[in-house]
Structure formats: C-alpha cells, structure tokens
C-alpha positions in Angstrom: 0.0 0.0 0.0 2.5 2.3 1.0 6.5 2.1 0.8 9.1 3.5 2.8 12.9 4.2 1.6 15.7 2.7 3.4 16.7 6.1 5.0 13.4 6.8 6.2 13.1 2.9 8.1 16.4 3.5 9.4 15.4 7.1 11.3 12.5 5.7 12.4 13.7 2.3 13.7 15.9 4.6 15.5 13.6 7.2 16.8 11.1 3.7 17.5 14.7 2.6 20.1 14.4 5.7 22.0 10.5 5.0 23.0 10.7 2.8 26.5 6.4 2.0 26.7 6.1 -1.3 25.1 6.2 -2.1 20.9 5.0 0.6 18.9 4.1 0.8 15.3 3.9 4.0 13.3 0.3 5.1 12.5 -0.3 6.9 8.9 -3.2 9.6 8.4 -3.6 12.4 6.3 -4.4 16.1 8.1 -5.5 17.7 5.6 -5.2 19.0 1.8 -4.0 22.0 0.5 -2.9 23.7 -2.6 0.3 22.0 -2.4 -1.2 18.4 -2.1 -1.9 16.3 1.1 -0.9 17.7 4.3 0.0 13.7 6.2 0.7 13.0 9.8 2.4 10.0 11.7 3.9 8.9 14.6 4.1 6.4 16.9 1.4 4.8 18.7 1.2 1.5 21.3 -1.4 -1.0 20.4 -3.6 0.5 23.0 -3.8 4.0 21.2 -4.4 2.6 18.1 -7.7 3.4 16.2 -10.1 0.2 16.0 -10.4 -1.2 12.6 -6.5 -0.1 11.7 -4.9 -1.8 8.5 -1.9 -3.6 10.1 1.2 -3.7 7.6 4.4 -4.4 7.9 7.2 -2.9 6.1 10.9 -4.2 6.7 11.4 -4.0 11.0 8.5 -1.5 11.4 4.8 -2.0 11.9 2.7 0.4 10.4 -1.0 1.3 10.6 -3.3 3.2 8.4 -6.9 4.1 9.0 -9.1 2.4 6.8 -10.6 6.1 6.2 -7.1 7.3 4.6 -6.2 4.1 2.5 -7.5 5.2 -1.0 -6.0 8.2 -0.6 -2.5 6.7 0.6 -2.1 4.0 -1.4 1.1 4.6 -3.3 3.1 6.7 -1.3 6.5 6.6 -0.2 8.3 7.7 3.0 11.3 9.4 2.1 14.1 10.7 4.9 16.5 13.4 3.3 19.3 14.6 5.7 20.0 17.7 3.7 16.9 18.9 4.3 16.3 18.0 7.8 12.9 16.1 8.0 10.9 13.5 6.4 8.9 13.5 3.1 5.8 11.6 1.6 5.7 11.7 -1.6 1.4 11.0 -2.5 1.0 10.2 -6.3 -3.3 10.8 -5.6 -6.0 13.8 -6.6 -5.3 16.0 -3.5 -8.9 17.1 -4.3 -11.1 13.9 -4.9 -13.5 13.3 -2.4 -15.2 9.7 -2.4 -17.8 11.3 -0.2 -19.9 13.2 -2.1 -21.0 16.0 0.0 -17.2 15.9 0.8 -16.1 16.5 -2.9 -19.3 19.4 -3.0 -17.7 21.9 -1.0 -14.2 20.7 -2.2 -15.7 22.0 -5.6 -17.1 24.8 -3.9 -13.8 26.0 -2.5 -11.6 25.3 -5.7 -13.9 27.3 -8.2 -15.4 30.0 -5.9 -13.8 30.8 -3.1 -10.1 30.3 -3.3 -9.8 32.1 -7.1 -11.5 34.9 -4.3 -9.3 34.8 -1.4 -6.3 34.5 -3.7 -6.1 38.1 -4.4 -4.7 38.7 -1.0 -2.8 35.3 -1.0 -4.7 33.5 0.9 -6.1 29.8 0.7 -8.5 27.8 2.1 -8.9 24.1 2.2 -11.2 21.4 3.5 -9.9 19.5 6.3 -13.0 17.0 6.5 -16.8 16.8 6.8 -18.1 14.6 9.8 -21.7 14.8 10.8 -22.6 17.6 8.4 -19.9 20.3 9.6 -17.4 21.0 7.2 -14.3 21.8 9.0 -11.4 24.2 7.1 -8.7 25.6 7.7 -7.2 29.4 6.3 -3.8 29.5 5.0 -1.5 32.5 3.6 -3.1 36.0 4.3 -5.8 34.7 5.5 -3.9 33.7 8.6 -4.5 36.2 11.6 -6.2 38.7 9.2 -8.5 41.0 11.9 -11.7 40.5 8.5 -11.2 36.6 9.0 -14.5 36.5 10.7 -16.4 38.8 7.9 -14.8 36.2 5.2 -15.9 33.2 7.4 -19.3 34.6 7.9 -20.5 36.5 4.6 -18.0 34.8 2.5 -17.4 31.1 2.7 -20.0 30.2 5.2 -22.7 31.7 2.8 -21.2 30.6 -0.3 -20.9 26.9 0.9 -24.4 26.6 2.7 -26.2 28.5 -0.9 -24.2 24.9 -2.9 -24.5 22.4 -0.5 -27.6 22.7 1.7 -26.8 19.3 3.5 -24.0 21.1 5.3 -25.2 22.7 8.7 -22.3 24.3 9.9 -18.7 25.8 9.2 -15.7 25.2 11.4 -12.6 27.3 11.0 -9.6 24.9 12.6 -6.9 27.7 11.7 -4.7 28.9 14.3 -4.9 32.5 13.6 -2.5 33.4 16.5 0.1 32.0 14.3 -0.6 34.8 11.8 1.9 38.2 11.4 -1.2 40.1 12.2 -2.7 37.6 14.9 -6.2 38.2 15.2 -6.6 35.7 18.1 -4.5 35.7 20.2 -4.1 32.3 22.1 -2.7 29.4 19.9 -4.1 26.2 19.8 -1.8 23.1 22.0 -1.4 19.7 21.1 -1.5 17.8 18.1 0.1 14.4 16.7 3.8 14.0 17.2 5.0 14.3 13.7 3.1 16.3 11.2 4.9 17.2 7.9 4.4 20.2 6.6 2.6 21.2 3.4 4.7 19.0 0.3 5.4 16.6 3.3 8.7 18.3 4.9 9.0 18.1 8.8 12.0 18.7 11.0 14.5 16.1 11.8 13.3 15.1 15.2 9.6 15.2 15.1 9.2 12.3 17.7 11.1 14.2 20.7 
C-alpha cells in the first residue's frame, strides 16, 4: 500500500529505540489537503492508542498502521528521509482534491472554483480538512492567517457561499490557528496535536518524535 525508503526505516527504527512504553508501530493519516497536495501525519502509537479497525502492515522491521478512512488516498506513497533537508517526506502520487464522499467533494468544488480564485487576491487559501456529521471543517492559509476580516470572510463569505451549494452542510468550522498569523487576530494558539506532522509537500523537522 505504501513504501518507505531505506533512510526513512532506518530514522524511524531509531527514533522507535528511544520510546521505553512497550512495541510501537507507526500510525499513517492524512491532516488535511492544500494547494500543495496532502498535508499527512504520523507517529508512533502502542497498540492501545491505536484506532479500532486499523490496516496492520508491515514494512521491513516496522509495523505500520493506516486508518481504513485514509487508504485510497495513501495508497502509493513513499516515506522518504532526506538529511539535507532535515525532515521526512511523503511523496502521495493521488488527486489531493477527490473526495469519495460526495458531499465531501461538493464543497471541495465549492472551495476550488469559488472561493479560493477569491481569497487569492490577498494570497490566501483555504482548504477542507473533512466533513463529519454535516460540519465541514477548514482551515485558512496564507493572508488569510491572523487577518483582523477573517470572521467577515468566514461569515459572509465562505459560510454563505458553501451553505447557498451544499444545503446538507449545517455548519462551518474554521480549525486555523490565527494566533500563528503576522497580524494575529486571536491571540491564544491552539496546544497539542500528533507528534510528527509534515508540513505542506510533506517536509518536517528532523526530530519530530522528541
């Protein structure tokens, strides 16, 4: 389903040697999707904290798990460790923006034709994260990040615009940390988060399990 390069087995078998709680196998997801392509997560998780229903896999010394949710979309990817640049990379050969759900792939259409051509006048972005139970969570990127009109473009812009094309959605969720912006609008940052999440085109730093 998925492959991982020498270099990348042999950081994490050795990031996996540091962990002192009991085998461990590396769980696969993807965050979210972007201009750039899939945003992915991973790290390392005991069988207790794994999700129920996990595909089990096992690739050289490691055990990996992916959600059954994220398969389709990760099937062919490589894991990828390059030195010179500091971090991992996962290289995803899928659609960034096909949705098997159809309400999903709605507002996916929704934000690709409509909105971000819109937003992208400032620079910013904005992309669908998921849709569970009807609420479309998203998340702004670029100048859209800590911008004090975030709320106006939430709420007359992409709220409205959304709801008019796909009545079965009952709410919007921003997820953006807008404390993170230059021009933070919010200003308390969200905590937490999975240990390792590479960065938009899959980069992360070189010690994302500390």
């Amino acid at each position: 389903m998925i492959d991982i390069t020498d270099a990348a087995q042999a950081k994490l078998l050795e990031v996996l040697a540091g962990k002192e709680d009991g085998e461990r196998g590396l769980l696969v997801s993807i965050k979210g999707r972007g201009p750039g392509g899939f945003e992915h997560a991973m790290r390392f998780v005991t069988d207790e904290e794994k999700p129920e229903d996990v595909i089990v896999t096992q690739i050289g010394e490691l055990t990996v798990y992916i959600e059954p949710e994220y398969a389709d979309n990760l099937k062919g990817s490589a894991i990828d460790f390059l030195p010179e640049a500091g971090g991992f990379k996962i290289e995803n050969p899928n659609p960034v923006f096909a949705w098997s759900d159809p309400i999903s792939q709605a507002v996916q259409d929704v934000l690709t034709n409509e909105i971000n051509p819109s937003v992208a006048s400032h620079g910013g972005v904005v992309q669908l994260l998921e849709v569970k139970d009807n609420v479309a969570y998203i998340e702004l990127g670029g100048g859209c990040v800590g911008c004090g009109l975030v709320d106006v473009t939430l709420k007359q812009g992409i709220e409205v615009a959304i709801k008019n094309a796909v009545p079965d959605i009952l709410a919007i969720v921003d997820s953006t940390d807008h404390a993170s912006g230059t021009n933070p609008y919010y200003q308390e940052s969200k905590g937490g988060g999975p240990e390792f999440q590479p960065s938009k085109g899959g980069q992360a730093p070189a010690s994302p399990f500390a």
